[in-house]
C-alpha positions, 0 to 999 in steps of 0.5 A, spaced: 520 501 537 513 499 536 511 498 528 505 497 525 507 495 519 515 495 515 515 495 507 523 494 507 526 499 511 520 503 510 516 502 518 509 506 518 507 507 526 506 512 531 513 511 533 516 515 526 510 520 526 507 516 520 501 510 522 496 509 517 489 509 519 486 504 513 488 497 511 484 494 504 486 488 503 485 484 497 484 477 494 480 474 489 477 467 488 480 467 481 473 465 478 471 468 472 464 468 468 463 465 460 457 467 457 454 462 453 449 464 448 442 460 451 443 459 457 446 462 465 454 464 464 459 459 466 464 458 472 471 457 470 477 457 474 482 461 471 487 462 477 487 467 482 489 474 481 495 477 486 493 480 493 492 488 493 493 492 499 491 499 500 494 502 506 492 509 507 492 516 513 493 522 514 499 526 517 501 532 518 507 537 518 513 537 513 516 531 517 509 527 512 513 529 506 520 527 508 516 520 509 512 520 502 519 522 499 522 516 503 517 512 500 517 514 493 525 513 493 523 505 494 519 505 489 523 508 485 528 502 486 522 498 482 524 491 486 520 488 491 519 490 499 519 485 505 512 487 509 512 485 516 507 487 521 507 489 527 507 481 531 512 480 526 508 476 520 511 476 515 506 478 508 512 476 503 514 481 497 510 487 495 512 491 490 509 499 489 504 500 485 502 507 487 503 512 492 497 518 492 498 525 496 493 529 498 496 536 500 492 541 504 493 546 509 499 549 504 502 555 508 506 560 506 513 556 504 509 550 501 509 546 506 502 542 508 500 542 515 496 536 512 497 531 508 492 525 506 495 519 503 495 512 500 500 507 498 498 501 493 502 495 494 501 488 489 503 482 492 510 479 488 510 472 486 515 471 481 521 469 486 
C-alpha cells in the first residue's frame, strides 16, 4: 500500500482516501538577538527550538470525519508517534500539537461534503 506519510498506525495518502496536499516544515537556527542600549543588538546561541510540521488537505465525505476522528483518538493518547514517510525515512517522534477542521458543504444529516484540515506536529526529544 503506497503511503505518503505514517504518524504511528495513522497513514495519510490516496490509498486510505486521506493525502494531505501541504507539508510546512520548521527549523530554526537557535539564535536569538539581545539589545544592547548603545549599539546593533547581539547574536547569542541559545540552542535550537524543536522542529514543527504542518500537514494539511482537503477531504471529502464522511470517510474525512472517520479519519479526523481516528487522529484525534491519537492525540487523545498524548504519547509521542513514529512518523515515516512514503520512502521509509524515519523523521523520529512527533507528538500532536493541533488538529483544525474546517466543515463546508454540511448536508442535511451533518455530514461535510468537504472538509479542509490541518495537523500540527512538534518534534519530541525527551527520549
Amino acid at each position: 500500500m503506497r503511503q505518503q506519510m505514517a504518524l504511528g498506525n495513522f497513514i495519510f495518502g490516496l490509498s486510505r482516501n486521506f493525502a494531505y496536499s501541504t507539508l510546512q516544515r520548521k527549523s530554526d537556527g537557535g539564535w536569538v538577538n539581545v539589545d544592547i542600549l548603545t549599539s546593533k543588538p547581539k547574536s547569542s546561541q541559545t540552542g535550537q527550538s524543536l522542529q514543527t510540521l504542518i500537514i494539511g488537505g482537503r477531504s471529502m465525505y464522511a470517510l474525512a470525519m472517520v479519519r479526523l476522528d481516528e487522529l484525534r483518538a491519537l492525540q487523545v493518547l498524548r504519547v509521542p508517534l513514529p512518523l515515516v514517510d512514503g520512502i521509509g525515512r524515519n523523521w523520529g517522534l512527533w507528538r500532536i500539537n493541533n488538529l483544525t477542521e474546517n466543515q463546508s458543504q454540511v448536508i442535511d444529516d451533518g455530514t461535510a461534503m468537504v472538509i479542509d484540515w490541518t495537523i500540527e506536529l512538534a518534534e519530541y526529544t525527551n527520549a
